[in-house]
C-alpha positions in Angstrom: -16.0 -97.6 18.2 -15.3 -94.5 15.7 -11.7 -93.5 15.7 -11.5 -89.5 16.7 -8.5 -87.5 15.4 -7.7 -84.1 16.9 -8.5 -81.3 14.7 -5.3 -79.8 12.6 -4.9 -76.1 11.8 -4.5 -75.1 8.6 -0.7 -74.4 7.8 -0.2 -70.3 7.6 1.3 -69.6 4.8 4.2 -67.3 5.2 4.4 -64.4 3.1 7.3 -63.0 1.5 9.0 -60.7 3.5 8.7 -57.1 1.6 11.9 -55.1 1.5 10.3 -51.8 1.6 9.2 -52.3 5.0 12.2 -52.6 6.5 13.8 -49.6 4.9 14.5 -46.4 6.2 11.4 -44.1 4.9 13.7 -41.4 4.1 14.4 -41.2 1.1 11.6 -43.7 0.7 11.6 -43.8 -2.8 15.1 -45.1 -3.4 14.8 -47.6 -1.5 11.8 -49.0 -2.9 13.1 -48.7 -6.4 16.3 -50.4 -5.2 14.6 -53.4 -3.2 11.8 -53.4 -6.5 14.9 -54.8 -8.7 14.7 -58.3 -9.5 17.8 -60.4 -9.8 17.7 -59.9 -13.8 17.5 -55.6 -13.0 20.6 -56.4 -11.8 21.5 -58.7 -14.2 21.1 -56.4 -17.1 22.6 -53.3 -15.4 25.8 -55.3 -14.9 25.8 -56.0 -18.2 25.1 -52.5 -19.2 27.8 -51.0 -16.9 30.2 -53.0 -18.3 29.4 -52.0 -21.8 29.6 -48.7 -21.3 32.2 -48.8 -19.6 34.6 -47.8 -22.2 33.0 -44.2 -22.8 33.2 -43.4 -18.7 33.6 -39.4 -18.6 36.2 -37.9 -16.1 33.9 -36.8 -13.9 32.4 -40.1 -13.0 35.0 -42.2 -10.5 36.0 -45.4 -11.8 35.9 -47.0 -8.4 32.6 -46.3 -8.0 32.1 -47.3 -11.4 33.6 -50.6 -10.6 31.0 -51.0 -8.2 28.1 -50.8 -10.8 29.5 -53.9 -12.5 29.2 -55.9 -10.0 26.5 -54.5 -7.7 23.1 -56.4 -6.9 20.4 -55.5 -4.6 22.2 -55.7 -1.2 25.0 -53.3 -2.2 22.8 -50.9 -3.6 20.8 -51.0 -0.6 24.0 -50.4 1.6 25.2 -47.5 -1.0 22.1 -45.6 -0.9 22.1 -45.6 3.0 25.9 -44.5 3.0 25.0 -41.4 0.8 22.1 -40.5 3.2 25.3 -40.6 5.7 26.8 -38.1 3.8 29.6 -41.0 2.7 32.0 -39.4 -0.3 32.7 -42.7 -1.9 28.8 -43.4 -1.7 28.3 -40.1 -3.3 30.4 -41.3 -6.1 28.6 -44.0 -6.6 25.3 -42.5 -7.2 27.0 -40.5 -9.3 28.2 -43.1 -11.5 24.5 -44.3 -11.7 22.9 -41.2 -12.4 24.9 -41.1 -16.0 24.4 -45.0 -16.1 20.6 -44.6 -16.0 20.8 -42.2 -18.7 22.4 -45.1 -20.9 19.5 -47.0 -21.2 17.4 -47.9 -24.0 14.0 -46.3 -23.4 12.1 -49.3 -24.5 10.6 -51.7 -22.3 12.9 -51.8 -19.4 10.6 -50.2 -17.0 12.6 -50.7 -13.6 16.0 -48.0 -14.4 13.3 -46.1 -16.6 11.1 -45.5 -13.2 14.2 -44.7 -11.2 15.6 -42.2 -13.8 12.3 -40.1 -14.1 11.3 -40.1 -10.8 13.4 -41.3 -7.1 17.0 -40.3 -8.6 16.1 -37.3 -10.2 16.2 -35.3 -6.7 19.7 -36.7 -6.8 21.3 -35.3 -10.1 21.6 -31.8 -11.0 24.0 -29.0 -10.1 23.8 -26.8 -6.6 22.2 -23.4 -6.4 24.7 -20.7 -6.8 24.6 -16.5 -6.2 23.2 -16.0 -9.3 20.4 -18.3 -9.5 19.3 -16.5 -6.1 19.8 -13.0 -7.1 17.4 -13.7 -10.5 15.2 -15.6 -8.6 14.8 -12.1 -6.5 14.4 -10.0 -9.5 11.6 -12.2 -11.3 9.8 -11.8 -7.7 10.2 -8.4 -8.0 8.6 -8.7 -10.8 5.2 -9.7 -9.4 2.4 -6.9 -8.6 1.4 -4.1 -10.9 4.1 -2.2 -12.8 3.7 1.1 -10.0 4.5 -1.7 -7.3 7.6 -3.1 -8.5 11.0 -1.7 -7.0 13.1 0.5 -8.7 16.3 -1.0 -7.1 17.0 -4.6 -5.7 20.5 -4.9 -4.3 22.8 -3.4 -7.3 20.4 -4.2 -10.1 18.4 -1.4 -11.3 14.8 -1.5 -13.0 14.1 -0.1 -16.7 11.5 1.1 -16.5 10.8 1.9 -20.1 10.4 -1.7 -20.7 8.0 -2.5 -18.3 5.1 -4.3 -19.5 2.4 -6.4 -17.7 4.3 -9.3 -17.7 8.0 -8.1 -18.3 10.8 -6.1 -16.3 14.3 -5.4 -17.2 16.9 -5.1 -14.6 20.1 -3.7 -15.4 23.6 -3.7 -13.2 26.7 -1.9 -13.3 28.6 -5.0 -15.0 27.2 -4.4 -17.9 24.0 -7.5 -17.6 20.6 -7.0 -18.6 18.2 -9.5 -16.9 14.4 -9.8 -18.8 12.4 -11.4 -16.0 8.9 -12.6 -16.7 6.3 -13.3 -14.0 4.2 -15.8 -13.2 0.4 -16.8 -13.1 -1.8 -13.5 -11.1 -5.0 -14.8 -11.3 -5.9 -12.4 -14.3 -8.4 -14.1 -16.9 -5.0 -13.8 -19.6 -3.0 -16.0 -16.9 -5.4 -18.4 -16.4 -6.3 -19.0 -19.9 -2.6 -19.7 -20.6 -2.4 -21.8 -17.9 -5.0 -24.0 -19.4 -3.8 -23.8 -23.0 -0.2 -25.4 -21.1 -1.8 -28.1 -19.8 -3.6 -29.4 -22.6 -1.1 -28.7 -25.3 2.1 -28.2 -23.1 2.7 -24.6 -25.1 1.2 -20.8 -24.5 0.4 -18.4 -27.2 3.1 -15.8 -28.1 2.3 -13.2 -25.7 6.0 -11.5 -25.3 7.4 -12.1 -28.3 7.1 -8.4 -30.0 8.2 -6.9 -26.3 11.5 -9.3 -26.0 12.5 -8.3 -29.5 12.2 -4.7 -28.7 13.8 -4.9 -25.3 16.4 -7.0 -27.3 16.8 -4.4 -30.4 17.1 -1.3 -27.9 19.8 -3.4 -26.2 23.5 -2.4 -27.1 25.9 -4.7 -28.2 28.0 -4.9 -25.8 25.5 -6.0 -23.0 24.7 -9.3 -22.1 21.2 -10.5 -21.9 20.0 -13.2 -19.9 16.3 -14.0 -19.2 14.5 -14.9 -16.0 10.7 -16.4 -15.9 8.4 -18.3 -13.2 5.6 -20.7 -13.8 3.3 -19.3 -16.8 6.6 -17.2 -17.8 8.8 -20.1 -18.0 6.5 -21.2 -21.3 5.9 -17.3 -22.3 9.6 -17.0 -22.7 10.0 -20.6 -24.5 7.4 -19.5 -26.4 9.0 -16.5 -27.9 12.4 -18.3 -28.2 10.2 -20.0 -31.7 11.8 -16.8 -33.5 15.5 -18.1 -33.9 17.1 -14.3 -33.4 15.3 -13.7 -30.3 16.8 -17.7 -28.7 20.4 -16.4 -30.1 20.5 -12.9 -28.6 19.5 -14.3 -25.0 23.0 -15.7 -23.5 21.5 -17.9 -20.9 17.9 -18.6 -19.9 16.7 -19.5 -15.9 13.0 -21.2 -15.9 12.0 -21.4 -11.9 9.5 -24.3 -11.5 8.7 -24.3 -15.4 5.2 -25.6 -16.4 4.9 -29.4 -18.5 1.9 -30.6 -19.8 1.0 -34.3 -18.1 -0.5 -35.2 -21.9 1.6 -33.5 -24.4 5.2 -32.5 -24.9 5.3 -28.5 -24.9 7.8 -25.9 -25.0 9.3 -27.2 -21.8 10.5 -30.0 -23.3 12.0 -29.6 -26.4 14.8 -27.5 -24.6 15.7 -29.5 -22.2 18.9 -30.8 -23.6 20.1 -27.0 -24.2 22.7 -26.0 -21.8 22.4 -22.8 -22.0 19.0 -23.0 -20.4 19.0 -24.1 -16.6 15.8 -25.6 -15.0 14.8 -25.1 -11.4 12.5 -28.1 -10.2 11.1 -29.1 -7.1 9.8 -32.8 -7.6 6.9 -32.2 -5.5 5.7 -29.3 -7.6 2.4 -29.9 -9.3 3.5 -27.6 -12.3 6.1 -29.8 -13.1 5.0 -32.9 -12.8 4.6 -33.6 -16.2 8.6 -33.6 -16.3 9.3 -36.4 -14.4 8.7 -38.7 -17.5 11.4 -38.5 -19.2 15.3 -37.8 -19.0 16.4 -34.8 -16.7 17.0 -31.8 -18.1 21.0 -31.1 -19.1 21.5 -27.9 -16.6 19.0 -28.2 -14.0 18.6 -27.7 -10.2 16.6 -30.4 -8.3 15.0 -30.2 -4.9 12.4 -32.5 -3.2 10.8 -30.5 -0.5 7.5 -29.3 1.1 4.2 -29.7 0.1 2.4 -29.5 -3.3 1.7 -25.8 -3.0 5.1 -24.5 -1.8 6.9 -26.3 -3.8 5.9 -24.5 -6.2 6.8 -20.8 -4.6 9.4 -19.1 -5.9 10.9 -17.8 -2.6 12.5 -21.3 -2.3 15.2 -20.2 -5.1 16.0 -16.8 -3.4 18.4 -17.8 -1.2 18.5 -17.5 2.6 16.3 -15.8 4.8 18.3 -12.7 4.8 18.3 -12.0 1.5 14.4 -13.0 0.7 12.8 -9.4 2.0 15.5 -7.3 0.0 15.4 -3.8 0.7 13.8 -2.0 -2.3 14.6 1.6 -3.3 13.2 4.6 -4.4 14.7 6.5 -7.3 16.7 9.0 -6.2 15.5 12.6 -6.5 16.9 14.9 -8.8 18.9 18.0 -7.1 21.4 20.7 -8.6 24.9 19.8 -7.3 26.4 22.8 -5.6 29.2 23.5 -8.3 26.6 24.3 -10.6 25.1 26.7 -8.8 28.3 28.4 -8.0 29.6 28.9 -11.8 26.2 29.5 -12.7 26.5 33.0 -10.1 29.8 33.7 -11.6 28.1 33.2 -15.5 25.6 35.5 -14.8 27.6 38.5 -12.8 30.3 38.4 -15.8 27.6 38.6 -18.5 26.6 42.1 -19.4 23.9 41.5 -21.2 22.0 39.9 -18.0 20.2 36.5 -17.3 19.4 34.1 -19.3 15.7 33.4 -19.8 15.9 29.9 -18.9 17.9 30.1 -15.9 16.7 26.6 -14.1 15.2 28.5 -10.8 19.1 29.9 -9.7 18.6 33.3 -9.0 21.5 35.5 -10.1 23.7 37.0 -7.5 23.6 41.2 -6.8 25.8 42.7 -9.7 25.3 45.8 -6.7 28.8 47.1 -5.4 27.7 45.6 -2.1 27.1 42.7 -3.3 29.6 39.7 -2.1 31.8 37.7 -4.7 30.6 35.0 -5.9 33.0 32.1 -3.5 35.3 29.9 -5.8 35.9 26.8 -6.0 37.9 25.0 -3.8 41.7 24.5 -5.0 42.2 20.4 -4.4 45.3 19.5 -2.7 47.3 16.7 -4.0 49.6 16.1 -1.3 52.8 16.1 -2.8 54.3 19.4 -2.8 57.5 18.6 -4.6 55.8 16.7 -7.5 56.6 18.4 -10.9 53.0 19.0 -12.4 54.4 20.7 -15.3 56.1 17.9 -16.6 52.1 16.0 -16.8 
């Protein structure tokens, strides 16, 4: 009699349990990039925190430093999550690997290299401050045709003998002179630029000639920064290729400035000037092709909203208060009332009659019933007993 054996299953094979399932989806990309390491990642940035380790600048904590040289995937895990918690000492520590990131060889060492360019980027940078707001406001202001644009936003007041189709010059009583430069319209110039960026990361010199003359016209004395969105970010980079025109300009604030994905432009050959600060959402389409490579030296990172408005300026202008600013009208030109007063008392006096040109005062009746032209008001100091001779 045949022998019958029940029928076996096959064995399921387990599979390896993925780390980034199990993570918090918020920030999402760290965590990927952290549980993504493999046990030589670690290895090597061990090795590499150790060894630089000896050139630690003051601002980094050396506790959280510490950290790094021993770290592996588990404790960056649990670091990451604390800094989500708003931990201090957790901040620190991503602190400390921010600079550490920027240590690395750019070869083939892909894993710190995706981290740097990409999930840590929203991480670095400095906060957004007055300033950045208030030019942020002006460059919108900037927007529209030139008969559109205010005359007065807050305390800045608008030039309006530089006004050009892309350019406005604001001026305030400090003694600062903001250029701001607008963005892509939709005219047939814009878009042409645009596509000129993308392919070759670099526009044409379009400004150039008006932020020399805006710059020659420009007493000493007055400092000059420059403000530009989108297209304007790689107009005003563009001008900066004539050496007096980068040298005047004290400081320079690109608002979601446009990369090339294919080429390196304008964008990116000043990105390890201080003196020029970058504004950059992550999820900004325009700037995409910056996230691969180092972060800039001054910038200001966000990772918020969509791919459209991340790309709106209005996210730079501070709170919601101050994003409708109240625009002025110049103020109309009147005769103050002292001049009108001396100007009676000219006339009457003079015997040889008006003056031809006599700005629309009528003189008053030289008649004998004609009433005295009133005098000015004697001011009163207050102090009776002061000795005004002795001044």
């Amino acid at each position: 009699m045949p022998a019958y054996s029940t029928k076996t299953l096959p064995t399921k094979k387990r599979a390896k349990r993925s780390y980034a399932k199990r993570l918090p989806r918020d920030p999402a990309k760290l965590f990927r990039w952290a549980a993504r390491g493999s046990e030589g990642d670690y290895d090597k940035l061990r090795r590499l925190a150790k060894k630089a380790f000896h050139s630690l600048p003051t601002h980094i904590d050396g506790v959280a430093f510490e950290k790094l040289m021993h770290v592996d995937r588990l404790t960056m895990i649990e670091e990451i999550q604390a800094a989500e918690e708003h931990n201090v000492s957790a901040g620190g520590f991503l602190d400390a690997l921010n600079w550490l990131l920027d240590k690395v060889p750019w070869g083939n060492w892909l894993w710190p290299v995706s981290a740097a360019q990409s999930s840590i980027n929203a991480q670095k940078g400095d906060g957004l401050n007055e300033v950045d707001e208030q030019y942020a406001r002006l460059v919108g202001a900037t927007y529209g045709t030139v008969d559109e644009r205010p005359y007065v936003i807050d305390h800045w007041r608008r030039q309006v003998q530089f006004d050009s189709d892309y350019i406005s010059v604001y001026d305030n009583p400090d003694g600062h002179r903001v250029i701001c430069v607008r963005g892509t319209q939709g005219t047939g110039l814009d878009i042409g630029e645009d596509i000129l960026i993308g392919i070759t990361g670099r526009s044409t010199n379009v400004i150039g000639s008006e932020i020399l003359d805006i710059i020659a016209a420009t007493p000493d004395g007055i400092v000059v920064d420059l403000a530009a969105h989108s297209l304007g970010t790689s107009l005003a980079l563009q001008a900066y290729s004539d050496k007096g025109t980068y040298d005047r300009i004290h400081e320079t604030y690109l608002y979601n400035p446009a990369y090339s994905p294919f080429l390196r432009g304008s964008s990116d050959a000043f990105e390890r000037d201080e003196n020029i600060r970058y504004f950059i959402n992550t999820n900004d389409m325009v700037s995409m092709g910056g996230l691969g490579h180092q972060a800039p030296a001054n910038v200001v990172f966000r990772s918020e909203g969509n791919p459209i408005g991340a790309h709106q300026l209005a996210q730079w202008q501070g709170s919601t208060a101050y994003q409708d600013p109240i625009y002025h009208a110049p103020p109309e030109t009147r005769l103050h009332a002292h001049k009108a007063v001396f100007g009676s008392q000219q006339v009457k006096d003079d015997p040889a009659g008006p003056a031809e040109d006599s700005g629309g005062v009528e003189p008053a009746d030289s008649g004998a019933d004609a009433a005295p032209a009133p005098e000015p008001p004697a001011f009163d100091f207050g102090a009776e007993s002061f000795n005004y001779e002795a001044l």
